[in-house]
N, C-alpha and C positions, 0 to 999 in steps of 0.2 A: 691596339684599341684601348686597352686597359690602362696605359696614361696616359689616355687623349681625354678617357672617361675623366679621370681626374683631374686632369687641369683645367678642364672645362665645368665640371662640378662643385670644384674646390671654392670660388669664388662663386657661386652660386646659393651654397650652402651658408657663407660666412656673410653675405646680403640677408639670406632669409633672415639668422640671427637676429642681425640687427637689427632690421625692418620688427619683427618682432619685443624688440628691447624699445623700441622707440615706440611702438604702439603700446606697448602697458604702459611704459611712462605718459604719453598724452592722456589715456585712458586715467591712469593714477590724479591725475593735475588735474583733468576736467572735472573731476568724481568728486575730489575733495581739498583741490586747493581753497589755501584761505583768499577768499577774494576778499582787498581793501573795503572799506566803506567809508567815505568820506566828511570829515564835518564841516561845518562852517566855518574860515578862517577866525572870525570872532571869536569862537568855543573850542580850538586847541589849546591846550597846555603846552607845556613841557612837554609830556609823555603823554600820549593818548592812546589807549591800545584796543585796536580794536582787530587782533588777529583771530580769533575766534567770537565775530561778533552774534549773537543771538536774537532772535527774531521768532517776533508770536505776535501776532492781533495787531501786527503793525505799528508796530515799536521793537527798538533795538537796545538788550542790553549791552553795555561796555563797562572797561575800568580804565579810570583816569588821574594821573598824579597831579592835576592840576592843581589843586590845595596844598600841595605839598607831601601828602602819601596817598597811595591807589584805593580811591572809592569806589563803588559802583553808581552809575549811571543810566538811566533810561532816556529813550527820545523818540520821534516818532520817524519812519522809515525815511522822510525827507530831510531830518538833519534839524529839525525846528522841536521845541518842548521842550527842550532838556535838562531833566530832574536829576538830582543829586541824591539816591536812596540811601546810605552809610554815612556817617561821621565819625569818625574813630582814627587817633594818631597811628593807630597799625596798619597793616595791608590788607585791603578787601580786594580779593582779586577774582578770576574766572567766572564770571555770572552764567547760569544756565536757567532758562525757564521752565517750568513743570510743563508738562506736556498739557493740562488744560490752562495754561499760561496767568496763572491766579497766584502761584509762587516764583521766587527766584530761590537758586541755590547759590550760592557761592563758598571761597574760601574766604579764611580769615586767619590770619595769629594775633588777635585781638585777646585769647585766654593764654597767652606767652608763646606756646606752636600752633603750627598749624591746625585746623580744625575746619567742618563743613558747619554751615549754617544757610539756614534759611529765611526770608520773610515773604511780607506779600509785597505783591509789585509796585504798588505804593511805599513800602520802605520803615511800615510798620509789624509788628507780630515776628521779632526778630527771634529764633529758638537757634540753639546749637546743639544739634545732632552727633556730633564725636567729641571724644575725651579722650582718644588715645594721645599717651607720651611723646608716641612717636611722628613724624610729619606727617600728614595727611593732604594728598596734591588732588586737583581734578574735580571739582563739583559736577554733576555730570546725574539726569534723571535716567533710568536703568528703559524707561518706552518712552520710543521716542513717535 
């Protein structure tokens, strides 16, 4: 009885596994995959990146090298509007909206590394928040 248990178990047990490995991963994807978001064939560049794109009041921040290096951008949830907030030959990159969506944060190596900076979502009242030497990744509002 006791390797009938087993053989019959054995694959019983090594299903559940993975039935279980497959459920956290859909769970993991649904939770927090980056879903695309698409522009207007007109308004791609080169490189448009909108893997972590951000959304507040019905508008979507992005960054796009279409200039020639990564600005940030706003638009409205339809793909129509699309403002150019940064100008600068360096990289403006990860936009994040303040949780009352009246700032952006982003990155920049605009002061030679990287650093976090912010404006308003209009694309003025530009301040830079770190000074550290060292790289600074991830613009990111701590409530969300």
């Amino acid at each position: 009885m006791g390797r009938l248990f087993n053989i019959l178990t054995t694959p019983i047990a090594v299903l559940g596994v993975l039935f279980v490995v497959v459920a956290v991963n859909v769970f993991l994807y649904l939770g927090y995959s980056k879903t695309p978001t698409s522009l207007p064939g007109e308004h791609t560049g080169r490189s448009t990146t909108m893997e972590r794109p951000e959304r507040k009041n019905g508008k979507i921040a992005f960054q796009s090298d279409r200039g020639g290096s990564y600005e940030i951008y706003t638009m409205n949830a339809d793909g129509t509007k699309i403002k150019k907030l940064t100008n600068d030959p360096a990289e403006d990159e990860d936009p994040a909206f303040s949780p009352d969506g009246k700032k952006i944060a982003f990155e920049s190596d605009r002061s030679g590394n990287s650093d976090i900076y912010t404006m308003n979502v209009k694309g003025t009242s530009l301040i830079r928040l770190t000074t550290d030497p060292a790289t600074t990744f991830g613009a990111d509002w701590a409530v969300r």
